[in-house]
Residue frames relative to the residue before (quaternion, step in Angstrom):
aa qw qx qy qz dx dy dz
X 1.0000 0.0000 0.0000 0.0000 0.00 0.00 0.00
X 0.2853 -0.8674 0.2811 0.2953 3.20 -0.92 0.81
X 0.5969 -0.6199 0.2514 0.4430 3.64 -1.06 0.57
X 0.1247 -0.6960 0.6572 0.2610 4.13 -1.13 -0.56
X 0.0688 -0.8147 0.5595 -0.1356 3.43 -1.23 1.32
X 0.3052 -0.6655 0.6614 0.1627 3.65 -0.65 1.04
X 0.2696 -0.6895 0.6672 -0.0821 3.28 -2.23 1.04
X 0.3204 -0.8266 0.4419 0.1373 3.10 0.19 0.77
X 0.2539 0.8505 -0.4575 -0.0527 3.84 -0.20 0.65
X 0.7424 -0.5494 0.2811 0.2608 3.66 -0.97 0.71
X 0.5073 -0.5798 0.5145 0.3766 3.85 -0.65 0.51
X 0.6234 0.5408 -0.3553 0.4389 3.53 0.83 -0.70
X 0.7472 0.4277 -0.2841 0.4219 3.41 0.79 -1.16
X 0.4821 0.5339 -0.4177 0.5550 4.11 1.31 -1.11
X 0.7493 0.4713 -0.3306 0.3273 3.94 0.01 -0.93
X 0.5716 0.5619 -0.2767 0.5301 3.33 1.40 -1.06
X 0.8535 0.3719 -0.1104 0.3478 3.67 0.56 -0.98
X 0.4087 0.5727 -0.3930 0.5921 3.05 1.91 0.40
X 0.7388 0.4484 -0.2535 0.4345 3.20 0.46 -1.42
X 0.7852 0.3077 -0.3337 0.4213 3.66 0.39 -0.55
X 0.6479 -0.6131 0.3023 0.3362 3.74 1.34 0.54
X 0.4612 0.6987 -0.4978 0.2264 3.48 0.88 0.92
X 0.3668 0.6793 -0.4905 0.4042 3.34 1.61 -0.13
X 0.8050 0.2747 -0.3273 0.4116 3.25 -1.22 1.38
X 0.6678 0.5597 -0.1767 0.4577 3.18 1.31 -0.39
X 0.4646 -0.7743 0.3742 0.2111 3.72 -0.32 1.25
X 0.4213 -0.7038 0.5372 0.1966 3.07 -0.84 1.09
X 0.1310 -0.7380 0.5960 -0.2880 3.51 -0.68 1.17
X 0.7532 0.0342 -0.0714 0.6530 4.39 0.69 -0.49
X 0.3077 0.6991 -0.6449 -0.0259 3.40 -1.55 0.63
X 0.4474 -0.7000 0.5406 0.1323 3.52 -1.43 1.22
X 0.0027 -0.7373 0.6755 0.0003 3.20 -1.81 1.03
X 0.3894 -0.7857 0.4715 -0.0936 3.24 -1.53 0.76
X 0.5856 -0.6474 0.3587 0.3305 3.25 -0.85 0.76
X 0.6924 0.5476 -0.1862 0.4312 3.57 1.36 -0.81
X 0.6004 -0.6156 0.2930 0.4181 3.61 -0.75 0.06
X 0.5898 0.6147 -0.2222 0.4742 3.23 1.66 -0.84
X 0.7149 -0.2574 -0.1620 0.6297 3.64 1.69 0.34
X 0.3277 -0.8342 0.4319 0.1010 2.86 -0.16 2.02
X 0.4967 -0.5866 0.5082 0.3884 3.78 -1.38 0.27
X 0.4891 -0.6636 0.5603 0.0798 3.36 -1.55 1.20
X 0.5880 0.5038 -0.3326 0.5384 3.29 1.46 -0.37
X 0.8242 0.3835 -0.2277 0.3489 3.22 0.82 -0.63
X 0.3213 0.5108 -0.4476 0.6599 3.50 1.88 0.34
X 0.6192 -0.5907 0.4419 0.2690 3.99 0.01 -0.28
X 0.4816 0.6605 -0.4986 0.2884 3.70 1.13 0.05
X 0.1274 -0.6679 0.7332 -0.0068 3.11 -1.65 1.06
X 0.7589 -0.2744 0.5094 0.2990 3.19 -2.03 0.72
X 0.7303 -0.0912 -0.3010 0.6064 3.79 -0.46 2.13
X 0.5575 0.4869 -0.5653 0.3641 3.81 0.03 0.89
X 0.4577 -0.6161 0.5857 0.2606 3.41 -1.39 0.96
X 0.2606 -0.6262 0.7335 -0.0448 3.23 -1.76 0.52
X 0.1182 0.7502 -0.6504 -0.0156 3.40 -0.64 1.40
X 0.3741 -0.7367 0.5199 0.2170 3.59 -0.67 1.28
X 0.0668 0.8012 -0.5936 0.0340 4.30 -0.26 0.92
X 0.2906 -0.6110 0.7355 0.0341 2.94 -1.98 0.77
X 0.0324 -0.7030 0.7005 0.1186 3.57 -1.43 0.81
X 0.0387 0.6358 -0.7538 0.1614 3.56 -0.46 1.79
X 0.8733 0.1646 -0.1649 0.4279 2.91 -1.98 0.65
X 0.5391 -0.6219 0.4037 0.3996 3.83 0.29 0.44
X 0.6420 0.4040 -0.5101 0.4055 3.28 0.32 1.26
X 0.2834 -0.7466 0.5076 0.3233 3.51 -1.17 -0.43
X 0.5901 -0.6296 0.5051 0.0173 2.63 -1.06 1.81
X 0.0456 -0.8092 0.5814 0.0716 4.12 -1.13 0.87
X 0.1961 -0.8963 0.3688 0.1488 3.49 0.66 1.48
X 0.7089 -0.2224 0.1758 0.6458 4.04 1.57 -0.48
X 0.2589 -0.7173 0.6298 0.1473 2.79 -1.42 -0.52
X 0.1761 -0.8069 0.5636 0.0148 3.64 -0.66 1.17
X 0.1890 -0.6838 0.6410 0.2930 3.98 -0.80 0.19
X 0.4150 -0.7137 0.4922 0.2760 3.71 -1.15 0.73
X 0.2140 -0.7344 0.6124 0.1997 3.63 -0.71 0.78
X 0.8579 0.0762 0.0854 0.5009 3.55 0.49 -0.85
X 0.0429 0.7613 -0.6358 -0.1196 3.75 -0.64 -0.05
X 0.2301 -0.8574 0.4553 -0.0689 3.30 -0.99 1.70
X 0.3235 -0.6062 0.5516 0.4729 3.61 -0.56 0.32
X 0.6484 -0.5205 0.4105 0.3744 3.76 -1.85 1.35
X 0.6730 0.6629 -0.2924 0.1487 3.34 0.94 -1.70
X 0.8813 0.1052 0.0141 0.4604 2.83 1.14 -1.52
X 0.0295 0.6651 -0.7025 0.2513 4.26 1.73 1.14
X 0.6809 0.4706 -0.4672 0.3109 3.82 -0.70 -1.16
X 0.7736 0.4627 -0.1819 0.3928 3.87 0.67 -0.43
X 0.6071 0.5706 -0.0464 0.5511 3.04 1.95 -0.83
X 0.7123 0.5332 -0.1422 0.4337 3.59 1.44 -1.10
X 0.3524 -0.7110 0.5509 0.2586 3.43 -0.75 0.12
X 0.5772 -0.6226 0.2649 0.4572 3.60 -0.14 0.64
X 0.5988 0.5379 -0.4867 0.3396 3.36 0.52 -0.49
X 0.6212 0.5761 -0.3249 0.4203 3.39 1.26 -1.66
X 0.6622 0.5867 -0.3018 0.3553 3.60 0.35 -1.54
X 0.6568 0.5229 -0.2641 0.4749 3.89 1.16 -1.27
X 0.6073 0.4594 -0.3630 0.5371 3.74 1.22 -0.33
X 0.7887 0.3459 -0.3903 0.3256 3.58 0.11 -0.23
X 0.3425 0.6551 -0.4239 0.5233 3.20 2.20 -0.06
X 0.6464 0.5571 -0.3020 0.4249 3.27 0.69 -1.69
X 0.7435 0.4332 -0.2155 0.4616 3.85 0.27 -1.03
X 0.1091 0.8633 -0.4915 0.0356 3.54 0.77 0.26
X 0.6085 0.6403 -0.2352 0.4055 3.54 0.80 -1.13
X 0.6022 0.5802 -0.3190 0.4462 3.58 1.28 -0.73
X 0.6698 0.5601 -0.3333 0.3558 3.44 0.80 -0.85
X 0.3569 0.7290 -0.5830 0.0369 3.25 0.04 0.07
X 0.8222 0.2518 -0.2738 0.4308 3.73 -1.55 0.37
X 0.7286 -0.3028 0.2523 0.5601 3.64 -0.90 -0.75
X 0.2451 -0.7148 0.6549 0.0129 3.88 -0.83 1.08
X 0.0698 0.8169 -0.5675 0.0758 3.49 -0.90 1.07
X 0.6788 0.2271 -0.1634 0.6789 3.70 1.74 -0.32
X 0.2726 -0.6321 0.7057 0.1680 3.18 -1.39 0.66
X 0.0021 -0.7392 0.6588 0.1401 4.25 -0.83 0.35
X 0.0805 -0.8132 0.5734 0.0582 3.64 -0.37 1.39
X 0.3153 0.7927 -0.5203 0.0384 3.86 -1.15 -0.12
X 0.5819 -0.3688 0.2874 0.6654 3.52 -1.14 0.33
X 0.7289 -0.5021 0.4587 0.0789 2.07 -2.72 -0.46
X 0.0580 -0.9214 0.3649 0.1204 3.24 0.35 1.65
X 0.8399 -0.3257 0.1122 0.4194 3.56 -0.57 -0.52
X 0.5967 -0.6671 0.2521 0.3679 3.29 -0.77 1.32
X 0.5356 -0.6503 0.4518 0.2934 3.51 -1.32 0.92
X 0.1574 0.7743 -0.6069 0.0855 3.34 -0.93 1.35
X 0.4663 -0.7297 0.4961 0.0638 3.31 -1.59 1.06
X 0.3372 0.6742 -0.3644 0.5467 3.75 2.04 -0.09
X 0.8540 0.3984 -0.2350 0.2384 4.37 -0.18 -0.84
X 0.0298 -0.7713 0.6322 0.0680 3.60 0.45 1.07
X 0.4581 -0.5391 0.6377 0.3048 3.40 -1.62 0.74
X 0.5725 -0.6516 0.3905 0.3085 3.14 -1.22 1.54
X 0.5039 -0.5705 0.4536 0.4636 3.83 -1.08 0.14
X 0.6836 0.4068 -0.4572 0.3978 3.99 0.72 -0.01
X 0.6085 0.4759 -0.4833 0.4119 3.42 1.02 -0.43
X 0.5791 0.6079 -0.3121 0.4446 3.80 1.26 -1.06
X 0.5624 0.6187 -0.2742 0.4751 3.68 1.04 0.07
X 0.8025 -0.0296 -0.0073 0.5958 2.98 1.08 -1.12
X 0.1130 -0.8447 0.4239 -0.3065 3.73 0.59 1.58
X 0.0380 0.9815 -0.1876 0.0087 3.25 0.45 0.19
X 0.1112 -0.8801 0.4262 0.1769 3.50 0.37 0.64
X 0.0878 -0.8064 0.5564 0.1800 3.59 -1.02 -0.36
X 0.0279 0.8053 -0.5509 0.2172 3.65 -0.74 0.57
X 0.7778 -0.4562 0.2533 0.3503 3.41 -1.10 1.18
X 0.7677 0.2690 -0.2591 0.5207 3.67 0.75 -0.53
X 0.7437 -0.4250 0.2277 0.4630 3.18 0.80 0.16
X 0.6556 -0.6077 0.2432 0.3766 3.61 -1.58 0.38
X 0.1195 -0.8624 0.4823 0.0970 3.88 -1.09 0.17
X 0.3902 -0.6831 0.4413 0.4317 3.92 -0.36 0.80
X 0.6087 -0.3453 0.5678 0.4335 3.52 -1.23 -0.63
X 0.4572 -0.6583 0.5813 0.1404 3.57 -1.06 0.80
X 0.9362 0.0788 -0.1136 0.3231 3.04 -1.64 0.28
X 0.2071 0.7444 -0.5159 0.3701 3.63 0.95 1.46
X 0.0944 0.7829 -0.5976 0.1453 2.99 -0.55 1.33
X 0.8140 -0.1345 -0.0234 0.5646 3.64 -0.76 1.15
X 0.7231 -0.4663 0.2318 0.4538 3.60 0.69 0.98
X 0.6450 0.5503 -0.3397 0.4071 3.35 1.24 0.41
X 0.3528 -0.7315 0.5228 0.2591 4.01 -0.48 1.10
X 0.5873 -0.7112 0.3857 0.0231 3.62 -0.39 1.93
X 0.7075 -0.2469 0.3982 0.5291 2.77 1.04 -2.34
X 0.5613 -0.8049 0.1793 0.0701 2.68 -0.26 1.91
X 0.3483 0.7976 -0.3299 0.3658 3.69 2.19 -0.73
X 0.6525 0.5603 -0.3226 0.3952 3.59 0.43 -0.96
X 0.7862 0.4195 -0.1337 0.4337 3.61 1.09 -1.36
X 0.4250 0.7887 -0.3500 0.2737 3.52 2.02 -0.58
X 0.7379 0.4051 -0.2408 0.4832 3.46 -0.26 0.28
X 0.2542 -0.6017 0.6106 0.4479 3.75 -1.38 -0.98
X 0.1844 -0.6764 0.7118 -0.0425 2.67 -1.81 1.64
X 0.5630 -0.5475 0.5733 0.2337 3.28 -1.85 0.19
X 0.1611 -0.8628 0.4446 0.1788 3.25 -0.94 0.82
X 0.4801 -0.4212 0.5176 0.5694 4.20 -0.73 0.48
X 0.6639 -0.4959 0.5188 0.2101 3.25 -1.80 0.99
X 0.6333 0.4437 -0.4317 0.4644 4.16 0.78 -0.81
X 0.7410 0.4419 -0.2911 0.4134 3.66 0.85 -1.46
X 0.3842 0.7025 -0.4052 0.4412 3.69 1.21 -0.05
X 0.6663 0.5709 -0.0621 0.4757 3.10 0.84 -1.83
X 0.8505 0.3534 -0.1022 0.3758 3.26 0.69 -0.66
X 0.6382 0.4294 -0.2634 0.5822 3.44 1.30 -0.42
X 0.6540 0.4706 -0.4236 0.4140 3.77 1.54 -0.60
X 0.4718 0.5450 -0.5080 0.4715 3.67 1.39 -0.06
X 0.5240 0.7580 -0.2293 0.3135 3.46 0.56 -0.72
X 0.7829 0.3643 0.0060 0.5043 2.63 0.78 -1.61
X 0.6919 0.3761 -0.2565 0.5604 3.69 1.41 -0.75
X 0.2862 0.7008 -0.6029 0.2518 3.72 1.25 1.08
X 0.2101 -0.5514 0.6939 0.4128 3.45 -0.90 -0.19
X 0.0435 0.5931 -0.8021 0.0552 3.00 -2.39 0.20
X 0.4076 -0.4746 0.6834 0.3763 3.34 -1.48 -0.04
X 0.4711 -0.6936 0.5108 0.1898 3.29 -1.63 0.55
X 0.2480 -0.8229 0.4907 0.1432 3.72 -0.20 1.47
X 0.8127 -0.2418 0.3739 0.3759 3.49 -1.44 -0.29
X 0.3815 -0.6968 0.6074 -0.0061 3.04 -0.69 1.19
């Protein structure tokens, strides 16, 4: 069965990708890293049919930016040999993702268009759920339906199979894409 996993991404990067017009635009290429600032997807445990929701915690909430199934995960060095041009021209296309030291490429269809409009409600953000070899954990520092601090969400985690369920509805809302 496959897994579902949140990504933490930066105000810098949502702002960067508003402004240069990717809001609306399926997500389809995403980059990981030896470093915390873009952790490795291989090393959180995703495989080829898991779901990837890219989030943001602005404004004391958390933000669900899409959601992407993984087709493949590639070393950075050597996707450009591996791709078919069309594939290779998306991760050109996706430039903005790369940031710092890239070591994994995560390619896959097209999943739902990147948007910047869907805070996770404050009851579902209550009870959010991760999971992980020692067992399962909420999200930290929730107070009155507000996300406190943002540490808990830093990295890529696995989600319990209900909160899966629930943020990928989420994520396949439609909306128009607000301000960034």
């Amino acid at each position: 069965m496959p897994n579902s996993y949140t990504t933490l991404w930066t105000n810098d990067l949502c702002r960067t990708l508003f402004r240069e017009g990717y809001a609306g635009e399926r997500l389809t290429v995403l980059f990981g890293g030896p470093h915390q600032s873009l952790p490795s997807f291989t090393s959180a445990g995703v495989r080829p049919g898991d779901v990837i929701h890219p989030v943001r915690v602005f404004r004391k909430r958390l933000w669900v930016l899409g959601a992407m199934e993984v087709g493949r995960v590639l070393d950075h060095d050597t996707a450009g040999e591996e791709l078919a041009v069309e594939d290779y021209l998306r991760l050109v296309h996706w430039r903005p993702l790369r940031s710092g030291c890239v070591s994994e490429v995560v390619v896959g269809p097209p999943g739902t268009p990147l948007t910047f409009d869907r805070p996770v409600p404050p009851d579902l953000l209550t009870r959010l759920t991760y999971r992980s070899r020692r067992g399962e954990r909420r999200i930290k520092h929730v107070v009155d339906g507000e996300l406190r601090r943002a540490v808990s969400v830093h990295g890529i985690y696995r989600l319990a199979p209900e909160s899966a369920r629930e943020l990928g509805e989420l994520a396949r809302e439609s909306g128009a894409c607000a301000v960034a």
